[in-house]
N, C-alpha and C positions, 0 to 999 in steps of 0.2 A: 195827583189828585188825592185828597182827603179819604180815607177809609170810610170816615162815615157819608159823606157826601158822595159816595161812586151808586148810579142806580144801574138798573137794564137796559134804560132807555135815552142815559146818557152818554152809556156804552156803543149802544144798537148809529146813537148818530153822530158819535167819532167816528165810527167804521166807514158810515155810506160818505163823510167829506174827506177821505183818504189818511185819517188816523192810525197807523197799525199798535202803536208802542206807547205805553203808560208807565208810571209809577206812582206808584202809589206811599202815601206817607201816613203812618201808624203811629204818629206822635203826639197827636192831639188827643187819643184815647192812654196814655202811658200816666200813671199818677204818679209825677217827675219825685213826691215826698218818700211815698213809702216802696218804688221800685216796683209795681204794680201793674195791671189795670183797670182804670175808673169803675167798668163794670161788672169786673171779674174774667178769669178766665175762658168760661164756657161760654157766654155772651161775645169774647172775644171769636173765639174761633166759629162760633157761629157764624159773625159778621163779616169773618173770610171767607167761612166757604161758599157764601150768598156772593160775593165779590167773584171768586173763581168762576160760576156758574154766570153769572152775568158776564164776564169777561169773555167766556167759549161759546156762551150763546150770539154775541156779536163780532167773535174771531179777530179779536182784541188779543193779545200778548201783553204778560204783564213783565217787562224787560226787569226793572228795579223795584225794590224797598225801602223809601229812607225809613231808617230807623229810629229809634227815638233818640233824643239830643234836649240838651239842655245843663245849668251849671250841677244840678246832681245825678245828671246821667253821663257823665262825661269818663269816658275811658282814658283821660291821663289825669285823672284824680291823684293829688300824695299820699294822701292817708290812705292806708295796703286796705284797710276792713271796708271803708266808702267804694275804691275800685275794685273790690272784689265782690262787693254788693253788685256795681254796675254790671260787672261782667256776668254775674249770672242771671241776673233780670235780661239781656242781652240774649243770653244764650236758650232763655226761655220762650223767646220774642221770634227767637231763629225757628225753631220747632212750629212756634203756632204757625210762620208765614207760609211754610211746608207748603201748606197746600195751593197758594199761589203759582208755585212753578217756579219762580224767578230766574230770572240770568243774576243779576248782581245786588248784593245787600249794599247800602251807601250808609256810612257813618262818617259825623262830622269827627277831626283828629282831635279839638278841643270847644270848650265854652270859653270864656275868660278869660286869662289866667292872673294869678298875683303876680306881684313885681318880683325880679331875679329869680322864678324857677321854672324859666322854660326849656332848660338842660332836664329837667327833673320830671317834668310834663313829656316831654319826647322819647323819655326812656323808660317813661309808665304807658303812652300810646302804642308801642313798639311789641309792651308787653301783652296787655292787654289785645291785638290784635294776634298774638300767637295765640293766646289764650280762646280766643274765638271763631277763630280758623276753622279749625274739626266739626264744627257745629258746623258753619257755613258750607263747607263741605258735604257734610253727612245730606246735606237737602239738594247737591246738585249746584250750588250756586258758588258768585266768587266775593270779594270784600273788592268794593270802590271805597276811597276814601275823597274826599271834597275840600277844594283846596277854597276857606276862608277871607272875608272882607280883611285887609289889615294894609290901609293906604298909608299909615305910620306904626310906630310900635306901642303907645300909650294910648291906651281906650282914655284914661284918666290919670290922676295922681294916685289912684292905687289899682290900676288894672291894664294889662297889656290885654294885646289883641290875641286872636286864637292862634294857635300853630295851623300851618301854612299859608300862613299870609304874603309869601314871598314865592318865585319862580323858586331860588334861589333854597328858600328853606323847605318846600315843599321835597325838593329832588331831593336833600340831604337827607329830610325823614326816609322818602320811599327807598333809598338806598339802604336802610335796613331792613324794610320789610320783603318776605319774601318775593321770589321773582310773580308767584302768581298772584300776587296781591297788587288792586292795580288803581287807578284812581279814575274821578270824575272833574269834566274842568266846570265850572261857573263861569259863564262868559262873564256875568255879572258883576263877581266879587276881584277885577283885577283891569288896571288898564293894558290895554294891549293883549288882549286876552288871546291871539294867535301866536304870541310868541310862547305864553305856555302851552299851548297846544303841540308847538312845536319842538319844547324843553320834553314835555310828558313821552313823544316817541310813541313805543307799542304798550308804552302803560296806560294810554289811554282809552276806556273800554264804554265808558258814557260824557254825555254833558248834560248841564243846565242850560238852557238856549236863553237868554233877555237881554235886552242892551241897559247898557248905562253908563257911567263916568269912574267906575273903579272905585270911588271915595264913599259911596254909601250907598244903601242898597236902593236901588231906583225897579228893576226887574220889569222892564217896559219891554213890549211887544219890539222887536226889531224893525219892523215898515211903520211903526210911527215917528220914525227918525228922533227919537229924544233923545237918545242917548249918542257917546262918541265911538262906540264900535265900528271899525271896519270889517264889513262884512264878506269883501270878497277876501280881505286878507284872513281872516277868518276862515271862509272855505278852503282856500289855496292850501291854508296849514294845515286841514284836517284832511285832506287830499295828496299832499305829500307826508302824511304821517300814517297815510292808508287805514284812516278810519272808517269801520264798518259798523257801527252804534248808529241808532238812530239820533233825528234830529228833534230830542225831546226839551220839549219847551216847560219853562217856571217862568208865568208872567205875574203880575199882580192883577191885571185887567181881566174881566171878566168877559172876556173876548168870545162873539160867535166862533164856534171850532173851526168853520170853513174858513174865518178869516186865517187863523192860524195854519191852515193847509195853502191859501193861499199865496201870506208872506213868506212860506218856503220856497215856492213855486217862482216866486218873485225872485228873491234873493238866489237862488240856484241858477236861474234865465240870464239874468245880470253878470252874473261871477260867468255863466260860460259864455259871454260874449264878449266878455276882454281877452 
């Protein structure tokens, strides 16, 4: 959910349709120019602590953070002064969330990137994530990182896709990073989205729930049958990979909540009766 769009009472009736776990995303207030935010700091952390306070007034748990994201917040920037801007906008971002509580901060591993420097981009992501660690730390929380759309390698003729846009590249980045650093899968951003699930092992600590076709972003309700996800193969993999995260949903649709307690309900009933 949107930071600015979370009230009491949107809270109070996730609870009663069997909602327990949110997250929350801090990105649409981050001023992506000058590493900021829009309305200043104290404004910021005001509108956290109104979030906390509504969150425990309806015994909502707030699991995750995305973080802000975007091409000049991106922590595998080249230029050393751009990602060392990022990294401490980042680190100032970790502090205000504090008061949430969180289980896990989520950061995308890139935006963009130019042509031929995604060696160069994976070994500023790498750094950049030690670099922000201790923060994430000091508040109790851990680093997901989210594995990106990339159904080819060329956004364009002068732009590749984000790093990990692959099963395949995904694992070779987190093979750097330390062991408790752990990721998020997006059913959404990959075809066959159980086999990462099942690539990921015990690094996997959240997901994005929506279906879709792997090639663009669709992030459709799963019981609307749009998309080509298999969803018991789906569950199977998160059940032999002994996932204990909830089953948090990013849809585009502005779906009653109950419906979305429902299509789990569905989909769980389904998967245990094969």
């Amino acid at each position: 959910m949107g930071v600015a769009t979370i009230t009491g009472e949107k809270l109070t009736n996730a609870k009663s349709v069997g909602i327990d776990y949110i997250e929350v995303s801090i990105n649409v207030q981050a001023d992506h120019t000058n590493s900021s935010f829009k309305d200043g700091d104290d404004a910021m952390r005001k509108l956290l602590a109104n979030i906390k306070k509504y969150a425990d007034n309806a015994g909502i748990k707030i699991w995750s953070i995305h973080m802000p994201y975007g091409p000049n917040l991106d922590l595998s920037l080249t230029d050393e002064t751009a990602r060392k801007k990022v990294v401490d906008f980042q680190k100032k971002a970790i502090e205000m969330v504090a008061v949430l509580q969180p289980e896990y901060l989520l950061f995308h591993p890139s935006h963009f990137l130019g042509l031929n420097e995604r060696q160069t981009r994976i070994d500023n992501l790498v750094k950049s994530v030690k670099e922000i660690k201790p923060s994430v730390e000091s508040i109790g929380a851990h680093i997901v990182i989210e594995n990106l759309l990339g159904p080819e390698l060329l956004k364009d003729s002068t732009h590749e896709r984000p790093l990990c846009r692959t099963i395949e590249e995904t694992l070779s980045i987190m093979s750097r990073m330390d062991d408790d650093v752990y990721s998020i899968a997006d059913l959404n951003h990959i075809k066959n989205p159980e086999k990462l699930i099942l690539a990921l092992g015990h690094r996997l600590k959240s997901l994005h729930v929506s279906d879709g076709d792997g090639i663009k972003e669709c992030h459709y309700v799963p019981c609307e049958g749009l998309g080509n996800v298999d969803w018991t193969a789906v569950l199977k993999a998160l059940n032999d990979v002994g996932y204990q995260g909830p089953f948090l949903y990013e849809v585009k649709k502005n779906n009653n909540l109950k419906d979305l307690s429902d299509c789990y309900n569905s989909l769980y009933n389904n998967y245990c009766g094969k």
